[in-house]
N, C-alpha and C positions, 0 to 999 in steps of 0.2 A: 945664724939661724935663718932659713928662709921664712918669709912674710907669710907663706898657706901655715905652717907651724907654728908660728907665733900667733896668729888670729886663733888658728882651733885652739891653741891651751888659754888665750885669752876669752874667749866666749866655748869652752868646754864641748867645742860639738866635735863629734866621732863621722867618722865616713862610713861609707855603705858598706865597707868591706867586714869593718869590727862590729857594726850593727846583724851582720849576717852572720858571722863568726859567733858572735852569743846566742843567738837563736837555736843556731844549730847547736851547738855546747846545750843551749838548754832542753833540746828536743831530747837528743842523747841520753843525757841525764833522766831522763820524761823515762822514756823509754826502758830502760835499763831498770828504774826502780817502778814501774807497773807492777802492782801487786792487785790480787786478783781476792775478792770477797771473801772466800773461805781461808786462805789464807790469813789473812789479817784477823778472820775471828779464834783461827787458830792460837796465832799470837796472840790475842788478848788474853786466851782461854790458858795460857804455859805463864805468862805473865802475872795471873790474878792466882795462879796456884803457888808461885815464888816468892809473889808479895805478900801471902796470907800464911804465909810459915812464921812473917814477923810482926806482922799488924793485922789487927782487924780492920777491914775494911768497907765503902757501902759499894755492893757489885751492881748494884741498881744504879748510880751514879757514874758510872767509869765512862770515858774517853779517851778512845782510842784512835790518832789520826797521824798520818804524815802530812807532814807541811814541807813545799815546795817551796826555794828559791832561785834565784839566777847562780848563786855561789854554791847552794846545797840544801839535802832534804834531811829532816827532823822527824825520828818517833816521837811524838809527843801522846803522852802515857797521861792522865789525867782521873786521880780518886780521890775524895775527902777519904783522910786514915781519921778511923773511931780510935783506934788506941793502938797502943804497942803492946808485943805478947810479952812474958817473959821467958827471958833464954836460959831455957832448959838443955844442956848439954851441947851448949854451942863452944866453939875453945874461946879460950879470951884473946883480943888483940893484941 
């Protein structure tokens, strides 16, 4: 094993090239999942009418966000559920 190889996995530092390589990955990424205001309320709006076939819910409380990272982005869906409905003509599992 050469000694630049051995020092970086010893003190974990990356070079310029894999530092610019994740950036760009994460620009991409950036990029590609840009969603635009009305849409998202959209979403929330198909979301809270899916979720409220089986729970009540408070629609006053809801959060709705994507959360970004270097690996990947996240809907993150956010409601205290009041209760559960009962399933009326649902089939059984």
């Amino acid at each position: 094993m050469k000694i630049n190889a051995l020092l970086k996995k010893l003190f974990n530092k990356s070079d310029s090239k894999d530092i610019a390589k994740k950036r760009l990955k994460f620009a991409l990424i950036y990029d590609k999942l840009e969603i635009r205001d009305d849409m998202l309320g959209n979403l929330q709006q198909d979301l809270i009418e899916v979720i409220s076939r089986y729970f009540e819910i408070d629609k006053k409380a809801i959060i709705l966000d994507i959360q970004r990272s270097d690996e990947c982005s996240a809907l993150v869906f956010n409601t205290p559920i009041l209760s559960a409905k009962p399933c009326h003509g649902l089939p059984a599992a």
